[in-house]
C-alpha positions as CSV (number, residue, x, y, z in Angstrom):
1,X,96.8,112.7,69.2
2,X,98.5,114.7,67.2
3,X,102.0,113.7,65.5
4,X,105.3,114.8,66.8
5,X,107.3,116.0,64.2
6,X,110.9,116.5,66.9
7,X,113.9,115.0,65.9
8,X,115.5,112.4,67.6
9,X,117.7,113.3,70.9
10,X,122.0,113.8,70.4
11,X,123.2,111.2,68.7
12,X,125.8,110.8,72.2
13,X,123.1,109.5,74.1
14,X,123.4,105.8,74.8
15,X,120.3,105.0,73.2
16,X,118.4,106.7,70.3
17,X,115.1,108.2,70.6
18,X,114.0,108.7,67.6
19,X,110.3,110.8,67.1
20,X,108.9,107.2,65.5
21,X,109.5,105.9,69.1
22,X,108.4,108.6,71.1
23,X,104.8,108.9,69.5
24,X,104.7,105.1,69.9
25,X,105.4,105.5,73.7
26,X,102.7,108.8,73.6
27,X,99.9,106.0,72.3
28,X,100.6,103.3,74.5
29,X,101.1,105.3,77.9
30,X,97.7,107.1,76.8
31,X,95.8,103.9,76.2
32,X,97.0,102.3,79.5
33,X,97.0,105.1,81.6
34,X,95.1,108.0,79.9
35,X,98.5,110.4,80.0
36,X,98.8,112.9,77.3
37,X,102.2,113.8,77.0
38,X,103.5,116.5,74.8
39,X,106.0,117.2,72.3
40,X,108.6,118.3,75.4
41,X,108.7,115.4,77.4
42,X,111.4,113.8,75.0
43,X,113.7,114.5,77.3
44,X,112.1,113.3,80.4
45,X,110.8,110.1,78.5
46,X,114.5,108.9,77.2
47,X,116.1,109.3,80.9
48,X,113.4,107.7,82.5
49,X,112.5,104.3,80.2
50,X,116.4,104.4,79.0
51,X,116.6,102.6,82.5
52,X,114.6,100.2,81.3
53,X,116.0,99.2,78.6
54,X,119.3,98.6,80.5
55,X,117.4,96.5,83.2
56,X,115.4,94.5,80.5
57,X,118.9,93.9,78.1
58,X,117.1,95.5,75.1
59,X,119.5,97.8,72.8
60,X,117.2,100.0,71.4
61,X,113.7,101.6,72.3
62,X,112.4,100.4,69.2
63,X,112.9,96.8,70.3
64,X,112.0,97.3,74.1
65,X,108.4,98.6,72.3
66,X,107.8,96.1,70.1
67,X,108.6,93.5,73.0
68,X,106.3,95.0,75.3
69,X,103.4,95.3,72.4
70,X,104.0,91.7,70.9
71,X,104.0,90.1,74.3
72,X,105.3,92.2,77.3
73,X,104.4,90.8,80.8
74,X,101.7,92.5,82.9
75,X,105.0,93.4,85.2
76,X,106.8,95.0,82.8
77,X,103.3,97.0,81.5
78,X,103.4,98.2,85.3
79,X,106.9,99.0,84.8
80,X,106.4,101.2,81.7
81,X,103.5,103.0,83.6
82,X,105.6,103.3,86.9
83,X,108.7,105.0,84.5
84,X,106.3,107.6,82.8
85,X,104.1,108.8,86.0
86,X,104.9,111.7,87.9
87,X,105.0,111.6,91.3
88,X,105.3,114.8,93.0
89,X,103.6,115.5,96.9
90,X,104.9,116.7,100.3
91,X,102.3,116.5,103.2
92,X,99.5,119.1,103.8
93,X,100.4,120.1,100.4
94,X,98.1,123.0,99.2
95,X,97.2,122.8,103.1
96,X,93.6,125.5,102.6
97,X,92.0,121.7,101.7
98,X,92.9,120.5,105.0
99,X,91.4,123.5,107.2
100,X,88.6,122.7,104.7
101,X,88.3,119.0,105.3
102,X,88.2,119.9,109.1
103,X,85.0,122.0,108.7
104,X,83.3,119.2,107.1
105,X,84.4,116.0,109.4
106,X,83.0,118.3,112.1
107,X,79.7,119.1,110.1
108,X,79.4,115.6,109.7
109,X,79.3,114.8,113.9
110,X,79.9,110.9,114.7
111,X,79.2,109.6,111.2
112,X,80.6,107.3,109.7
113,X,82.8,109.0,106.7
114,X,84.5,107.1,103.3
115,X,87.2,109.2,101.9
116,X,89.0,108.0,98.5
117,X,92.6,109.7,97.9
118,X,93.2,108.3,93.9
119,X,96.6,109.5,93.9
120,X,98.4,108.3,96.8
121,X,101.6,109.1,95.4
122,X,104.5,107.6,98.7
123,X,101.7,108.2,100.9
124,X,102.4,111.7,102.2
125,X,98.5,112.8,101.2
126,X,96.9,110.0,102.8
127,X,98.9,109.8,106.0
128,X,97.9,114.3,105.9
129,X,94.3,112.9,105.5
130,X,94.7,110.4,108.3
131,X,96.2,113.0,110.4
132,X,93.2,115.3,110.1
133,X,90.8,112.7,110.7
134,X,92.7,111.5,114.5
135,X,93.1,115.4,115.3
136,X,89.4,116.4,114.5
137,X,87.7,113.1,115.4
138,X,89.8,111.8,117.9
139,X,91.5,108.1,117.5
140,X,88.4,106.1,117.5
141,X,86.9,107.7,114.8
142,X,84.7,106.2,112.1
143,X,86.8,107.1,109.1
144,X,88.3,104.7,106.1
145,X,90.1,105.6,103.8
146,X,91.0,104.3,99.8
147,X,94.6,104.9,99.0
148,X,94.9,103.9,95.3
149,X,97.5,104.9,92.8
150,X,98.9,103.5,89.3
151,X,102.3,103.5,90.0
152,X,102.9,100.1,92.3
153,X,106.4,101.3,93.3
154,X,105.6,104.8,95.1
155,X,102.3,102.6,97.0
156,X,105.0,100.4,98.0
157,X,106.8,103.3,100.0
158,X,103.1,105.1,101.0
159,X,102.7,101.3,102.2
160,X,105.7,101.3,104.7
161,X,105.1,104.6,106.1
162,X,108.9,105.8,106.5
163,X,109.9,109.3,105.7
164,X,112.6,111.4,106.8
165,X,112.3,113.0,109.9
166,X,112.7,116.4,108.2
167,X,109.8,115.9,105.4
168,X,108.6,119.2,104.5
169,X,105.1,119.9,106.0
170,X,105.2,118.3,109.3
171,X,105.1,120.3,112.7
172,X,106.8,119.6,115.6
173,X,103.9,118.5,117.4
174,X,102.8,116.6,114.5
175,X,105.9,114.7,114.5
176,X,105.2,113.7,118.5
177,X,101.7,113.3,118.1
178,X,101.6,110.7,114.9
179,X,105.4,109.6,114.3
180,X,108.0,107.0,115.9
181,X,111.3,108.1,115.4
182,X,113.5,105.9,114.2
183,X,117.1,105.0,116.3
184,X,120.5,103.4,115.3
185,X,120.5,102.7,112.0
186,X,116.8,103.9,111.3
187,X,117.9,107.6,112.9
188,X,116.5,110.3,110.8
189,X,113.3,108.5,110.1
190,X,110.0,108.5,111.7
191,X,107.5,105.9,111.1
192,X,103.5,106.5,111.0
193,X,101.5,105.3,114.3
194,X,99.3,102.1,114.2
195,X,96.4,105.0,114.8
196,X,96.9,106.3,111.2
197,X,97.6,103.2,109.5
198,X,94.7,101.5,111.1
199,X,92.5,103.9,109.1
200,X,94.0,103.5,105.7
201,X,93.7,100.7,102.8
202,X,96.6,101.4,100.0
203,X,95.8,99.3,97.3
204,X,96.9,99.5,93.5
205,X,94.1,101.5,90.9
206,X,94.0,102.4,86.9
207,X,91.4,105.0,86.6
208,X,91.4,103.9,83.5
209,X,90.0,101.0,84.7
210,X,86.2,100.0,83.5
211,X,85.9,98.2,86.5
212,X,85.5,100.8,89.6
213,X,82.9,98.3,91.0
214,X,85.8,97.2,92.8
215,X,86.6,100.2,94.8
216,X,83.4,99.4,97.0
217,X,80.2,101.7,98.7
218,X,80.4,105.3,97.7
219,X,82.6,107.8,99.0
220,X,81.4,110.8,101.0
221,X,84.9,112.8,100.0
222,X,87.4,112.1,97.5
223,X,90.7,113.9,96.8
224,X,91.6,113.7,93.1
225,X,94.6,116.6,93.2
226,X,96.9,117.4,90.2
227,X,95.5,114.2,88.4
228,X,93.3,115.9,85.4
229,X,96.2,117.7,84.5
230,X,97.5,114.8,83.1
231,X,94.5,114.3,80.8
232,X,92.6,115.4,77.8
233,X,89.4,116.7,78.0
234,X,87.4,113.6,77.1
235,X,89.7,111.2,79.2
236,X,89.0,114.0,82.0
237,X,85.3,114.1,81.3
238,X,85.3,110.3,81.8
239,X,87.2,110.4,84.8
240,X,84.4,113.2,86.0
241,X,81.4,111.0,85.2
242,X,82.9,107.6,86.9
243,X,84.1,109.8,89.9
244,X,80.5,111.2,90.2
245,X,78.7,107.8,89.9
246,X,81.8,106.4,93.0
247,X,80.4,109.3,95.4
248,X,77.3,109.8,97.6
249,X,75.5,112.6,96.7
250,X,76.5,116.2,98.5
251,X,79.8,114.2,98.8
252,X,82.9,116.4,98.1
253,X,85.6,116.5,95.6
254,X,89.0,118.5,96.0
255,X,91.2,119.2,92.9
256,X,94.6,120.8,92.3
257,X,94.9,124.4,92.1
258,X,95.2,124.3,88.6
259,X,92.1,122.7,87.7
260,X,88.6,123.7,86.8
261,X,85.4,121.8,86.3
262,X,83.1,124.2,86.0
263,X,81.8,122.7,82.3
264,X,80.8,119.8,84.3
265,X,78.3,121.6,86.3
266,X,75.9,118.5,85.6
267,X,78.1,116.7,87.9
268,X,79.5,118.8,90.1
269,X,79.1,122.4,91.4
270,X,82.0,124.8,92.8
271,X,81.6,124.6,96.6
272,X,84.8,126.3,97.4
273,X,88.6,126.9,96.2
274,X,89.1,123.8,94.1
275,X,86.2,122.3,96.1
276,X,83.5,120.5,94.2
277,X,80.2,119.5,95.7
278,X,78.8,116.1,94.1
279,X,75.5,117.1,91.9
């Protein structure tokens, strides 16, 4: 990675970050999470970990790093990670993969069907996924689905499966259909039905992880959106190769709108927009 060379924020901030400290953070959030963050995150770096140092009593970022690299706690690791991932999602977001995913549950009859979403984010993209899956194969259908993210806190929310009754994406007939509405002092909420949650496993995931033995039989769809972005070219191309060996082949991949894999035709080909069909 290449060296920052910015100066340290205002000296009127409470803390001082200087450009020492945020290259040290730029390593260690890229070993343990594969994140490559650039020169003009400073900003968003100091306001999120400066939290951090506050909840952890530490009066510097210098000595909140060296504490967490001489002998920090697998919870505060996850607590570093959870401060420097993004987390943003509505549901049916980018909503042409959904009236895609339709067409292919249907070309797929009664089968049984595996679908990984590897950044479940609060939850609003699996409980869209679980949605389709009820409305185009009915409530009994065959369907699980993975629900894995780094970030411990937003799977905690995706978890519960409360949102406010006006999320953005969600027809009215949706909200019937898959929602309990919450009364007295949960009014304003909705809550998602037994028949979506039935169908989904959240559970915690590093795709930085060697060990994706652990996610289980290979998946016949997986939606890895606005993820790559995130990462390098070689962290991506290692992410590509382990994603590839987790799927059946002819198994789909969907991507964000911003990414493009077509150097990796070995692995996958281009099946539709920001569709990939497993080589």
């Amino acid at each position: 990675m290449n060296a920052v060379v910015t100066p340290s924020l205002a000296s009127d901030q409470e803390f001082t970050l200087s450009a020492g400290d945020f290259e040290r953070i730029r390593q260690l959030i890229y070993q343990r999470a594969g994140i490559s963050l650039h020169a003009g995150k400073q900003a968003m770096v100091y306001s999120r970990l400066s939290r951090r140092l506050r909840e952890t009593g530490h009066r510097s970022f210098s000595d909140y790093l060296q504490a967490l690299e001489r002998g920090g706690s697998d919870a505060e690791w996850q607590e570093f990670v959870n401060c420097l991932t993004t987390n943003l999602t509505a549901f049916f977001r980018e909503d042409h993969h959904f009236h895609a995913l339709v067409d292919d549950l249907r070309a797929r009859g009664t089968k049984p069907v595996r679908i990984w979403c590897n950044a479940a984010s609060t939850g609003e993209e699996p409980y869209s996924l679980a949605m389709t899956v009820v409305e185009t194969l009915g409530a009994s259908a065959q369907a699980r689905l993975l629900c894995t993210d780094i970030d411990t806190k937003v799977l905690a929310t995706a978890q519960r499966g409360v949102y406010p009754a006006d999320s953005r994406g969600l027809s009215p007939e949706r909200l019937r259909r898959h929602f309990m509405r919450g009364t007295a002092q949960n009014a304003g909420f909705i809550r998602a039905k037994p028949e979506l949650s039935r169908l989904i496993e959240f559970r915690p995931f590093n795709l930085m992880s060697p060990n994706w033995g652990v996610l289980g039989e290979p998946f016949d769809i997986v939606f890895c959106r606005n993820v790559m972005i995130y990462f390098d070219n070689p962290t991506q191309r290692k992410v590509l190769e382990r994603t590839h060996a987790a799927m059946k082949p002819g198994g789909l991949l969907y991507v964000g709108h911003s990414e493009n894999f077509t150097e990796s035709r070995d692995l996958f080909r281009l099946r539709g927009k920001t569709i990939y069909e497993r080589v």
